[in-house]
VEXMIKOL-698960 format. One record per residue: x, y, z of N, C-alpha, C in turn; residue in one letter. Coordinates in pm, whole numbers, padded with zeros to 5 digits, always signed. Layout:
% residues N
XYZXYZXYZa...
***
This chain:
% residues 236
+00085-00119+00000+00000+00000+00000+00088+00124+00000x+00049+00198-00065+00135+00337-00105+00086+00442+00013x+00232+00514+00031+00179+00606+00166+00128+00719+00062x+00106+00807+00111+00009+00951+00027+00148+01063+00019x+00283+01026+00038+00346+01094-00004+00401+01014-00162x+00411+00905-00118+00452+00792-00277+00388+00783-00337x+00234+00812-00304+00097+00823-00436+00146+00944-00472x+00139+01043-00400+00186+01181-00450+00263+01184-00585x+00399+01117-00549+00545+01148-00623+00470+01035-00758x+00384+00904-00724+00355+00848-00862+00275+00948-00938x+00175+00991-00897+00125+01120-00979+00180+01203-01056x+00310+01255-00981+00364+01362-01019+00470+01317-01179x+00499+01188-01135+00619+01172-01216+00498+01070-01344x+00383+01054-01324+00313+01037-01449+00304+01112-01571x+00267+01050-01693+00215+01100-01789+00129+01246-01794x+00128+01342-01837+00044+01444-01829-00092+01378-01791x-00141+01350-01928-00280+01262-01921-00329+01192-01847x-00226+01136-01719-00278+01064-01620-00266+01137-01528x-00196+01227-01480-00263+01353-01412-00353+01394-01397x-00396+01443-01525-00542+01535-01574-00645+01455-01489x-00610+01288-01571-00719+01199-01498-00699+01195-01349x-00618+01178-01298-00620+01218-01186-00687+01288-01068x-00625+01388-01106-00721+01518-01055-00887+01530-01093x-00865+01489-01187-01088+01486-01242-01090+01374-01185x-01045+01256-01146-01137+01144-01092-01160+01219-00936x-01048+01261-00851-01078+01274-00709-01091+01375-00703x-01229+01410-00617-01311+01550-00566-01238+01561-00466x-01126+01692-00467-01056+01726-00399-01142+01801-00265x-01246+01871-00304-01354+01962-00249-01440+01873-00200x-01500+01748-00237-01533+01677-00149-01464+01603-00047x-01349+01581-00073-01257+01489+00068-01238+01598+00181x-01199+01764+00125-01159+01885+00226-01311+01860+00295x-01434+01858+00181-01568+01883+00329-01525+01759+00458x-01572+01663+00364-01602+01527+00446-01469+01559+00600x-01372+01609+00566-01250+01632+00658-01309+01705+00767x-01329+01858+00741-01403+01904+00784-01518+01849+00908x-01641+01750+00821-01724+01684+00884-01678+01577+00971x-01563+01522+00976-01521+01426+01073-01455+01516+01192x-01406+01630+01148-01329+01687+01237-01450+01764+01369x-01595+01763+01279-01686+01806+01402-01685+01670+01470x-01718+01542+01399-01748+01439+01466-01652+01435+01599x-01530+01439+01552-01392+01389+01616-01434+01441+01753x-01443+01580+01770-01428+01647+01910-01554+01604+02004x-01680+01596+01921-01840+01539+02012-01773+01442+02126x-01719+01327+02098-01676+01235+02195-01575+01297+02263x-01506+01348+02250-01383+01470+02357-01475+01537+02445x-01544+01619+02362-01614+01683+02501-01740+01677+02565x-01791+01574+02555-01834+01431+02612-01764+01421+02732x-01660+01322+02715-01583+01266+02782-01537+01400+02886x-01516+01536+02829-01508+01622+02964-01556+01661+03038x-01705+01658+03019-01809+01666+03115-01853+01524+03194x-01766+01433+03165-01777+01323+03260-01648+01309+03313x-01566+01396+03317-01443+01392+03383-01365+01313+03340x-01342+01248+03239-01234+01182+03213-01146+01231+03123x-01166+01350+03062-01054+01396+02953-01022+01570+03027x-00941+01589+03049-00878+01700+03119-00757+01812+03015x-00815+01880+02976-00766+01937+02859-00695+02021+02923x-00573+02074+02890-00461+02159+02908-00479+02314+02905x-00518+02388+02974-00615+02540+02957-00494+02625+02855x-00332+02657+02865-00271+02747+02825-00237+02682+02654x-00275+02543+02697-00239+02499+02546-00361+02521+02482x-00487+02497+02455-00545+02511+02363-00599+02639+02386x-00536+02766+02431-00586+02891+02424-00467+02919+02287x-00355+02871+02333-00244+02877+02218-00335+02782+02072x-00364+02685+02093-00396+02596+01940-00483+02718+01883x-00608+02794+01961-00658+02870+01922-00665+02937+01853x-00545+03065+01933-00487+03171+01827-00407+03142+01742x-00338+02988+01735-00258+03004+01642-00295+02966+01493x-00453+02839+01529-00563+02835+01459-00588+02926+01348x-00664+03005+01435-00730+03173+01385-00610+03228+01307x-00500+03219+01347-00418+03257+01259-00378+03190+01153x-00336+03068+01169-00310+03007+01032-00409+02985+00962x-00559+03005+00948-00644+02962+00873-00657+03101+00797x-00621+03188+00863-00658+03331+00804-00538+03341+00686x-00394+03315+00684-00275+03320+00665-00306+03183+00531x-00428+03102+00583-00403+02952+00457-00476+03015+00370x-00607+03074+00423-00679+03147+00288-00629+03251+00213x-00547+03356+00241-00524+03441+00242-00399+03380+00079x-00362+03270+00073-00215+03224+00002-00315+03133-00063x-00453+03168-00092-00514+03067-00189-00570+02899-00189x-00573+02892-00025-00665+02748+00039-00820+02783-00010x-00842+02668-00070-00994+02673-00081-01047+02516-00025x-00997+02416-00090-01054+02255-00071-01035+02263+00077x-00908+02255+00104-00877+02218+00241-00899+02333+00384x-00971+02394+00350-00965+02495+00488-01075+02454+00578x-01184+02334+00501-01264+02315+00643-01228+02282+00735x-01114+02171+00755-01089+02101+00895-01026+02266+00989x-00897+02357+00953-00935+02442+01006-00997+02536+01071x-01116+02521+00972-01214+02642+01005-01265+02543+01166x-01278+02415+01164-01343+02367+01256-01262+02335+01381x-01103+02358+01333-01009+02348+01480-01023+02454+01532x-01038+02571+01506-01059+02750+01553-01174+02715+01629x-01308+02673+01595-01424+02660+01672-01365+02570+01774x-01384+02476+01726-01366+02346+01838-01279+02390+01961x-01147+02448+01902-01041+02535+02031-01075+02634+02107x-01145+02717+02098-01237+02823+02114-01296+02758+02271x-01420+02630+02195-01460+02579+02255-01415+02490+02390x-01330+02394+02334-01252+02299+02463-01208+02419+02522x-01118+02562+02475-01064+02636+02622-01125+02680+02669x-01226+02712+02653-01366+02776+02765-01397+02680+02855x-01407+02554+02781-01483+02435+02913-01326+02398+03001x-01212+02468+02971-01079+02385+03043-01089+02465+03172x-01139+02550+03190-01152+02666+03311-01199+02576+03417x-01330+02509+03379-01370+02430+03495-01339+02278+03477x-01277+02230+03398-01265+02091+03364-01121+02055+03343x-01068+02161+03317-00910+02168+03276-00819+02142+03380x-00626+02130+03324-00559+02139+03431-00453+02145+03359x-00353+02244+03490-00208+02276+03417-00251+02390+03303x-00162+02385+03229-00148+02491+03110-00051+02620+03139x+00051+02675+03292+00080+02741+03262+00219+02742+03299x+00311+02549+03223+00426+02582+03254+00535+02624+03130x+00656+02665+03154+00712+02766+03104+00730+02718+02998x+00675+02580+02925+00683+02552+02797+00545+02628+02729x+00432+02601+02834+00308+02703+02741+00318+02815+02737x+00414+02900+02809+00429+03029+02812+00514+03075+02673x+00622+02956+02667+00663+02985+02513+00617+03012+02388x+00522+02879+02384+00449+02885+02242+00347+02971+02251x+00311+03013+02363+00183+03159+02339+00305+03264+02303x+00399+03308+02341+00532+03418+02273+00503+03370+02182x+00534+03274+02104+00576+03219+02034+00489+03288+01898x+00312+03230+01959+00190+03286+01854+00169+03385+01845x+00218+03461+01944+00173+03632+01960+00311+03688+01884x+00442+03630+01839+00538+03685+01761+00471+03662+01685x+00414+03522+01621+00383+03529+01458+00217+03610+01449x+00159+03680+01526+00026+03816+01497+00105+03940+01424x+00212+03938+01540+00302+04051+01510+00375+04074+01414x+00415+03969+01339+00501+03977+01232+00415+04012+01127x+00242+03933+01082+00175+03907+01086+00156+04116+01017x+00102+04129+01160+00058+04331+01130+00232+04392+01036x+00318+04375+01116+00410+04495+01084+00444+04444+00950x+00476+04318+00903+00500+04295+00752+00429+04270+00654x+00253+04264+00713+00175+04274+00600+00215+04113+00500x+00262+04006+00528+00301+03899+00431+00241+03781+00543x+00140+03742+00418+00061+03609+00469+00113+03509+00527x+00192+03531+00391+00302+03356+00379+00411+03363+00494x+00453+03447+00497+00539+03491+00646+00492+03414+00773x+00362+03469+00805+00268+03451+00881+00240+03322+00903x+00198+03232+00777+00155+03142+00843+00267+03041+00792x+00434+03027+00799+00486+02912+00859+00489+02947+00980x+00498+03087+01015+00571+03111+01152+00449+03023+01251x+00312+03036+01205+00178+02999+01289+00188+02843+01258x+00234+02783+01148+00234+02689+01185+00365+02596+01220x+00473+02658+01235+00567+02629+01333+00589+02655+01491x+00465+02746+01511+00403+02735+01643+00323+02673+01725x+00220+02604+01618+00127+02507+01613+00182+02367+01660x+00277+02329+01585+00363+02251+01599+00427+02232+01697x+00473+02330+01792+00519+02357+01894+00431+02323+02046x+00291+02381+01989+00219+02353+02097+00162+02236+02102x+00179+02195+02002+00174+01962+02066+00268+01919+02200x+00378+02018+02157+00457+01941+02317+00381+01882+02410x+00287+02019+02476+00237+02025+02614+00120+01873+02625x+00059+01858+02531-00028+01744+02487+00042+01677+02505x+00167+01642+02395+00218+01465+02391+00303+01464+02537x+00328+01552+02648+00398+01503+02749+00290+01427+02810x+00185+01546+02828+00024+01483+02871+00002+01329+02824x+00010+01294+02727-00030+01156+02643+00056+01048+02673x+00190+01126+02734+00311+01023+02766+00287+00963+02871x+00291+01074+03024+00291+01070+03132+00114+01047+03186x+00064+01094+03109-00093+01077+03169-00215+01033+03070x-00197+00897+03002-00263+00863+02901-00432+00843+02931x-00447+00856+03065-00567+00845+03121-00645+00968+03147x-00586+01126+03114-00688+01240+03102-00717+01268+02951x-00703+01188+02848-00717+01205+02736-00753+01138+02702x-00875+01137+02533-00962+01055+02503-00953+00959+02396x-00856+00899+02362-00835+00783+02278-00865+00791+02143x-01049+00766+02142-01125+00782+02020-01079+00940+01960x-01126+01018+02034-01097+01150+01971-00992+01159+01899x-00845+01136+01942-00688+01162+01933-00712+01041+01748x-00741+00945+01784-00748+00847+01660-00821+00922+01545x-00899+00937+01563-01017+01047+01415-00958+01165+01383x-00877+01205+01502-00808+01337+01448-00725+01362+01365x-00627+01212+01423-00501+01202+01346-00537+01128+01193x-00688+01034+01185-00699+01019+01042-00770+01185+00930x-00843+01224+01050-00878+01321+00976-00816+01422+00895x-00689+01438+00970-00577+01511+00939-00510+01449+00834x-00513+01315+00790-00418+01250+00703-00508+01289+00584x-00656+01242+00600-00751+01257+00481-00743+01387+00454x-00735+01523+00511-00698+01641+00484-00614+01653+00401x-00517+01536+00374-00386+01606+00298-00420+01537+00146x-00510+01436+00181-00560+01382+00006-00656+01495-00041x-00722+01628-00015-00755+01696-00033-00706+01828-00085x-00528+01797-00121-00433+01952-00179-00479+01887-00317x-00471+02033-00368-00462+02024-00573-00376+02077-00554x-00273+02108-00475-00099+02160-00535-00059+02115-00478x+00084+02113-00499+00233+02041-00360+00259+02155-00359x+00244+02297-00392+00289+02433-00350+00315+02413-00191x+00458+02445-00127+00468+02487+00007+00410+02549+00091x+00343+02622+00037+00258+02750+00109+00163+02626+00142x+00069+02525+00072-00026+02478+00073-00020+02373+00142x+00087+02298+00106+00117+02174+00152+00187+02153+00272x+00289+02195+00296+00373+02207+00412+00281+02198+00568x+00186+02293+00565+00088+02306+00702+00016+02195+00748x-00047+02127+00604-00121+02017+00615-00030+01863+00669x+00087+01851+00618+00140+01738+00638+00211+01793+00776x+00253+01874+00821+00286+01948+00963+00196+01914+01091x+00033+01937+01011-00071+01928+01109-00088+01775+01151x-00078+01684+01026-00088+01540+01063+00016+01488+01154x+00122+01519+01208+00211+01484+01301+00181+01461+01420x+00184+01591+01507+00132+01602+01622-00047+01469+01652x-00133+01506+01627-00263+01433+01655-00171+01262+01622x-00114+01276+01506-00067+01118+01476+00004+01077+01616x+00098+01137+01645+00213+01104+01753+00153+01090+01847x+00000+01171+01932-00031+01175+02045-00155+01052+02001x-00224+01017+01917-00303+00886+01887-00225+00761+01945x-00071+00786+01860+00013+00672+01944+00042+00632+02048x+00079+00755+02093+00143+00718+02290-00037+00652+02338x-00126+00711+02274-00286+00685+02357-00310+00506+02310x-00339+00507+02209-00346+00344+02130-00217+00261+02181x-00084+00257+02241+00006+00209+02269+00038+00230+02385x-00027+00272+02520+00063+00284+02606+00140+00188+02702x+00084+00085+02676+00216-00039+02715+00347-00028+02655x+00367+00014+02516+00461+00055+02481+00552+00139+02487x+00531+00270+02523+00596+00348+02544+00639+00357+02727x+00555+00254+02782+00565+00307+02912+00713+00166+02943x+00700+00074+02843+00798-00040+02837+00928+00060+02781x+00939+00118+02741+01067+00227+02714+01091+00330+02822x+00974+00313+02891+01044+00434+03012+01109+00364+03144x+01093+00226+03111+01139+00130+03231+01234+00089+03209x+01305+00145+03096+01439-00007+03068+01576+00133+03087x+01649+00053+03133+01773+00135+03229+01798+00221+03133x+01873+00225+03012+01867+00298+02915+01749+00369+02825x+01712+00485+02898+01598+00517+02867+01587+00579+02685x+01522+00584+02645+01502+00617+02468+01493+00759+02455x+01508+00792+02363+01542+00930+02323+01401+01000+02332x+01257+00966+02330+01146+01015+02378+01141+01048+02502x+01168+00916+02568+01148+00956+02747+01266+01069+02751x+01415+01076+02729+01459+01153+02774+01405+01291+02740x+01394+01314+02613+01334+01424+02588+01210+01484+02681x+01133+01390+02704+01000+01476+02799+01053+01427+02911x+01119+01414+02999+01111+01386+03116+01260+01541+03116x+01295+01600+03021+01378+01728+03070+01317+01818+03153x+01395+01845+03230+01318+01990+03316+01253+02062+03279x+01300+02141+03156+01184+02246+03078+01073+02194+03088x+01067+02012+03036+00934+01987+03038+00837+01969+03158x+00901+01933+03257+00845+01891+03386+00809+02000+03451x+00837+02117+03427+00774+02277+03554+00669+02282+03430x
***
């Protein structure tokens, strides 16, 4: 089975004519909705699960996914997203949403790693006003975005039990099906989308696997994951 970067490159390095066909067989605009529509599905069972106390969302992090949201979706349209901007449009709501309910349901969010990546989003607003350049804007938003998975996947490492399994799984496919939804490999276009599938993928894992990873935090020589989150930065 071909990953969707090797379907990609067979596409690319095809015949004109099988291109063309290509692109006219798959409704690029229908896979971006349907994305979209799973991405409402995805969160229903998340926040669910937070009003029954079992999923405990991170308050400083998804005030950060938020703005940095709102920003990169503004920054994706802005550089010519059309198919793919629903699942966006619906992480801005959805984030919006989970950080309002994290006030009373939430926990943590304000150690000096979330304090970064909010600098972090509030440099890329700023760059954002004073340079007037979209594209500027939104790697910086979504190299911030990126950033603010940390606070999650330590969460997913160390505490696989305040987070919701199902949710983290639909997200991370939703996000993949998002990326069968580009009509360009343009950077501007592409880069965010395969960026975005990381994070939800990585934290699906530690959730779907945690015998596994917790079998790497026990063995004398610990793995280059555990060491990484178990650094101080990460632990205050």
């Amino acid at each position: 089975m071909n990953s969707p970067r090797t379907s990609v490159n067979l596409v690319r390095s095809a015949p004109s004519s099988f291109r063309s066909c290509y692109y006219w067989l798959v409704n690029h605009a229908l896979i971006g909705q349907i994305a979209g529509i799973l991405a409402i599905v995805q969160v229903i069972p998340y926040i669910v699960s937070i009003f029954r106390g079992h999923t405990k969302p991170e308050r400083m992090t998804y005030f950060i996914w938020f703005v940095v949201d709102a920003l990169a979706i503004l920054s994706y349209i802005a550089v010519g997203a059309h198919t793919t901007i629903w699942v966006g449009l619906v992480y801005v709501f959805t984030g919006l949403t989970i950080f309002l309910l994290s006030f009373k349901y939430g926990m943590g969010g304000f150690s000096k790693l979330d304090i970064a990546c909010l600098l972090l989003a509030l440099a890329g607003i700023t760059i954002w006003v004073t340079t007037d350049s979209a594209l500027l804007a939104l790697y910086f938003s979504t190299f911030a975005a990126t950033i603010g998975y940390l606070p999650t996947i330590k969460k997913a490492y160390f505490y696989p039990e305040t987070e919701n399994t199902f949710s983290w799984v639909m997200c991370s496919g939703t996000s993949i099906l998002n990326i069968f939804a580009l009509t360009t490999l343009a950077p501007a276009i592409a880069i965010p989308l395969l960026l975005a599938a990381i994070g939800p993928t990585l934290v699906a894992y530690l959730l779907v696997f945690p015998v596994a990873h917790n079998k790497l935090s026990r063995r004398r020589q610990a793995s280059r994951i555990h060491t990484f989150l178990t650094h101080p930065l990460l632990l205050r």
